[in-house]
N, C-alpha and C positions, 0 to 999 in steps of 0.2 A: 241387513237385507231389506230392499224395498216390499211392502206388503205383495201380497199376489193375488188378481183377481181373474183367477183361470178358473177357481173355484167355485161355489156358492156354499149355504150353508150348511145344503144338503150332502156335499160332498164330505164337510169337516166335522159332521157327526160322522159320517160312515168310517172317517179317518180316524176319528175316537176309539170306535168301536173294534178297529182293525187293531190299534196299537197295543188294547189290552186285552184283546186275544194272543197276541204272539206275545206279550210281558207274561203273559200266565201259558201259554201252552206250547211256545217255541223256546222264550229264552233260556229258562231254566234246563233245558236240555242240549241244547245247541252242542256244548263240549263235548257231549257223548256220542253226540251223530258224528259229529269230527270224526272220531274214534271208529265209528261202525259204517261208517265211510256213507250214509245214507241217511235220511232222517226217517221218524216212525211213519210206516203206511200209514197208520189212525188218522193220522194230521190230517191227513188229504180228505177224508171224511167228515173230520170235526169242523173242514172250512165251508165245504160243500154245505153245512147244516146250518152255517151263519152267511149263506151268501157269496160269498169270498171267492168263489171258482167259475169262470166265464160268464160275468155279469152284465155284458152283451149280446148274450143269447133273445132272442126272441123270445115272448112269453108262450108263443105256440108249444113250443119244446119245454118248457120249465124254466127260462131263464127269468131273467130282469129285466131286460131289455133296457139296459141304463147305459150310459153314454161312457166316452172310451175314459173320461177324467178319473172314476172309477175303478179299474181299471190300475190308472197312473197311482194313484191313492196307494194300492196295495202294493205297485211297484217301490216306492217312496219307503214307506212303513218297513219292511223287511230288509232295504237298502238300509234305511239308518239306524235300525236295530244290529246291524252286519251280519244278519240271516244268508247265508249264501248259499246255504244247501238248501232253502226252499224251492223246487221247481215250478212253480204256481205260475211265473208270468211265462212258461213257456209253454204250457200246458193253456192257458186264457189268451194271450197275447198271440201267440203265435201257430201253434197247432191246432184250436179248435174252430179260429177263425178260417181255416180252409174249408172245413167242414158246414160251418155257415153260408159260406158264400158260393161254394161248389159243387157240396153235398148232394144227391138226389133227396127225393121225399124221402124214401124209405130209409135213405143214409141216417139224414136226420134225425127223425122218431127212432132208428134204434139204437145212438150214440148218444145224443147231444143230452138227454135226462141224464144218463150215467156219469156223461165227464162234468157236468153243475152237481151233483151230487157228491162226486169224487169217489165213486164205484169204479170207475174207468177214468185211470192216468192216462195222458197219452205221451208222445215224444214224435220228430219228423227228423229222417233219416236221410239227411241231403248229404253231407260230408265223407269222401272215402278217403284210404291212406292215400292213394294218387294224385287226387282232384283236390281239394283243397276248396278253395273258393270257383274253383273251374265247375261249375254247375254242367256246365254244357256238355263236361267229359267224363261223367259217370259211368262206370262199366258195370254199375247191375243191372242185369236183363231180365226183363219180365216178357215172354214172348206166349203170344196165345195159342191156347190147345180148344180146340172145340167152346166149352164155356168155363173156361178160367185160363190164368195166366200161372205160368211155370215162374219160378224168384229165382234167380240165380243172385250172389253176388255178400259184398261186404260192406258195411261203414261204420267209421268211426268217431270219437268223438260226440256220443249223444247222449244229450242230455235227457236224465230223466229213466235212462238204458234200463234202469233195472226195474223200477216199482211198476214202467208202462205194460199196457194192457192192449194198448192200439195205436200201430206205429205206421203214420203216411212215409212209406218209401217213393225214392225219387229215383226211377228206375229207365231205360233203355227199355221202349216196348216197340222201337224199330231200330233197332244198334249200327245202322249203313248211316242213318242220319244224325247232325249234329243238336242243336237246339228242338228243333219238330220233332224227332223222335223220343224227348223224356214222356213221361207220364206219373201221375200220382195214384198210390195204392193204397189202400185201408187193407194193415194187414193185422190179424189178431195176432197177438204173444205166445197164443197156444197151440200155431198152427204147428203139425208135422215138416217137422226141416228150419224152423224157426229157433236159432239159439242165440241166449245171450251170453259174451263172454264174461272173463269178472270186472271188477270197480275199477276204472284206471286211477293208478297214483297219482295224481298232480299237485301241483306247484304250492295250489291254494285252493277254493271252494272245497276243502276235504270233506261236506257233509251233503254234496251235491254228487247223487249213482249218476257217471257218468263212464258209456262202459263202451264195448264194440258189439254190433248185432252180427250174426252169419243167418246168410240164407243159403238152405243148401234143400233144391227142388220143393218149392216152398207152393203148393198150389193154392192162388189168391182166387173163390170167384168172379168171373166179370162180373157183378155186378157193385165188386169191390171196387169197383177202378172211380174214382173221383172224378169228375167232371170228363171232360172229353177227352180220347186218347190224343198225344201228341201235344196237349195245351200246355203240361205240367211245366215249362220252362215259364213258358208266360204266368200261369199261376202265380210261379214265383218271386217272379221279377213284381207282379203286382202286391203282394204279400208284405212285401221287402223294407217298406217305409216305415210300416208299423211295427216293425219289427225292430229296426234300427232306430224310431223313435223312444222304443220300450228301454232301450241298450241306454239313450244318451237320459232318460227323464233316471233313470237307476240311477249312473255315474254320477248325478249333480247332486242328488241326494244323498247318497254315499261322501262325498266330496264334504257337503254340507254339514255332514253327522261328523265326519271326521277333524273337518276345523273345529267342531264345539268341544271335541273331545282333547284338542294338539289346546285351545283356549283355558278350558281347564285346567291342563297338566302345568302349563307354563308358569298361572298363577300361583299354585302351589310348592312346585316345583325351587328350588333355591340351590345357587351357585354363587359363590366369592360372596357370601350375606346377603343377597338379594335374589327375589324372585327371578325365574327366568325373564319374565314379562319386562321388568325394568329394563333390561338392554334393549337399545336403539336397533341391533340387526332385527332382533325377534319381534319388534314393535313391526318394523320395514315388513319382512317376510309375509309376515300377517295381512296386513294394509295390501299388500301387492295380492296376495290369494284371494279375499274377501272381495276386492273390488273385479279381478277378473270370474269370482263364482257369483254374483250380484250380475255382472253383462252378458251370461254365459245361461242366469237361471232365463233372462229375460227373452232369451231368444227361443232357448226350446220352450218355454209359457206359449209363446208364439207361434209356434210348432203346431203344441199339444192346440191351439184353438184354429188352426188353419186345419189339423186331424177331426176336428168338432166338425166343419165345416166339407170335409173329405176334399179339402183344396191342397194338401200334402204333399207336393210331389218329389219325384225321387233323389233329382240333387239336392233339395235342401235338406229332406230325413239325412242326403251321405254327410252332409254340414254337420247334421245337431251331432251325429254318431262321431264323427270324424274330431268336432273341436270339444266333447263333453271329454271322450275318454280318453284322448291327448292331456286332458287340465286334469282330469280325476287323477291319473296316475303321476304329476309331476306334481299336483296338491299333495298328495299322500306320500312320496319320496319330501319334500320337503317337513311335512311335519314329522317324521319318522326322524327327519334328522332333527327337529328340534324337539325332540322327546330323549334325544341319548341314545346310549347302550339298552334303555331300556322297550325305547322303540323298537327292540331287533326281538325279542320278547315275546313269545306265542301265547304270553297269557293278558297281553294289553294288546286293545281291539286295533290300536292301530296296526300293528304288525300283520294282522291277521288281514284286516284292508287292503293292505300294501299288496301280498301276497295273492288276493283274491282276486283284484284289479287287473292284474297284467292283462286277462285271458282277454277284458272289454274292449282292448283292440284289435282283438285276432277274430272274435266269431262275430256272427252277423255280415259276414264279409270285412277283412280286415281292410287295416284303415288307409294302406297304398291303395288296395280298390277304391274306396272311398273318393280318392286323390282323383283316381281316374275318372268315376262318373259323374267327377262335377267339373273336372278339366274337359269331358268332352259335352257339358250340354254348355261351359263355355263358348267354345270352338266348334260349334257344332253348322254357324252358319259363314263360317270361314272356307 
């Protein structure tokens, strides 16, 4: 792998510091979140105490105000350790950056300390059984009553579902209209009418609560309501980059952890008296993976410093999303096959990779959308 210089120094002590916090306070338990389908609330506190939780934040509020590589660092770190039940980049990455940029004052000062401390999880509730990636077709209605808003409604699929404490719903606060009528809520987890259901089963990330919320006449006050009513479609869509950046700088590192680990196995590993390594296929397979995660690191590096620069725009994040988690998940079925029977295995990390993987190209908008919103800034002056 070509050296990387998206970095600086500053960032690859911070990346020291990150890796033997989770050697010592994630890995060792990781199996047992599997198990408990969540990993420990503590955690989210112990990182908050080293920095670790929305370190983009303004210093106004308590943060760091350090730049988004930062950030990418901790995304990296828990990728290649195959932490998959930590929620930390969706909780930094993605949910508290609403609150940063759309916030009111007062939103601010009374969130933003809690969620850098990790007092306050958060989670954002865009997905319903219905809608899927269809943003625009949300059916939960938040309709206003004097000074607050009534919750109607359900979604699924969120990350975070259970430990959260403050969840931005993507709600119907005019239900006649399509895009112009969403809106974004701040809604506490302890409101009357607010429930969560239990842990969904899934495929893979088993230590990641990921659950259904109901709202059922859930009164939000207005002055919950996030930025302006009617914007929240566009909130979104501006959100969206960095979010799908977040997805493809994962996948490469993930990708990356997982060659080191299929590298290893093969050297040791022995068939017909020799190492696996000695055959010509496994040599091929290898050389052919390596060289497309080498052109694949170099483009999101590129990404991440055009996101430095807030020159990011939306077809290219659908690019980094679109060709990381396409190679992540064909990386990791290939070394799973050069691992054997024992790559099928739930106690070697490839397997559990394999498994974890699939989901990177369904969320964040999956990856036929993808398809679509770089086909049409193609075609767009046609």
């Amino acid at each position: 792998m070509i050296p990387r210089t998206v970095f600086n120094e500053d960032h690859e002590q911070f990346r020291n510091t990150v890796r033997k916090f989770l050697e010592n306070e994630a890995e060792p338990f990781h199996n047992q979140w599997e198990k408990d389908g969540q990993v420990d609330r503590d955690l989210w506190n112990k990182a908050g105490e080293m920095g670790f939780l929305c370190p983009q934040v303004p210093e106004a509020y308590g943060g760091l105000a350090l730049d988004y590589g930062y950030n990418s660092i901790i995304d990296e770190e828990i990728a290649r350790a195959g932490l998959s039940g930590i929620g930390w980049g969706l909780h930094s990455n993605i949910a508290v950056p609403y609150i940063v940029r759309y916030g009111s004052e007062a939103q601010k000062r009374t969130y933003l300390p809690k969620c850098i401390s990790g007092d306050i999880v958060t989670a954002i509730a865009m997905t319903e059984p219905g809608t899927g990636s269809d943003l625009q077709s949300v059916r939960t209605t938040a309709i206003k009553h004097n000074s607050h808003y009534t919750l109607n409604g359900s979604k699924t699929f969120i990350t975070n579902g259970q430990h959260a404490d403050l969840v931005i719903v993507v709600a119907k606060t005019n239900p006649s209209e399509g895009a112009s009528g969403v809106s974004l809520l701040l809604v506490d987890a302890r409101s009357p009418g607010f429930k969560k259901g239990t842990n969904l089963e899934k495929i893979g990330m088993k230590a990641q609560d990921t659950s259904e919320l109901f709202f059922d006449n859930v009164k939000v006050p207005e002055e919950n309501l996030l930025g302006v009513e009617g914007q929240g479609f566009t909130y979104l869509m501006q959100e969206l980059p960095q979010e799908r950046l977040s997805v493809a700088i994962f996948a490469l590192a993930n990708a990356e952890a997982a060659l080191q680990w299929t590298l290893d196995y093969v050297r040791e590993r022995k068939a017909f008296g020799k190492p696996i390594s000695a055959f010509q296929n496994t040599q091929f397979k290898l050389a052919e993976l390596d060289s497309e995660l080498t052109a694949l690191r170099v483009f999101v590096d590129r990404c991440l410093e055009l996101h430095y620069e807030e020159k990011l725009d939306v077809a290219t994040a659908a690019k980094a999303k679109l060709l990381s988690t396409d190679f992540q998940c064909r990386l990791l079925d290939e070394c799973v096959q050069l691992h054997g029977g024992f790559g099928y295995m739930w106690e070697y990390p490839i397997a559990r990779a394999w498994a974890d993987a699939r989901v990177q190209r369904i969320y964040a908008g999956t990856n036929e959308i993808m398809k679509l919103i770089i086909s049409r800034e193609l075609l767009k002056d046609t």
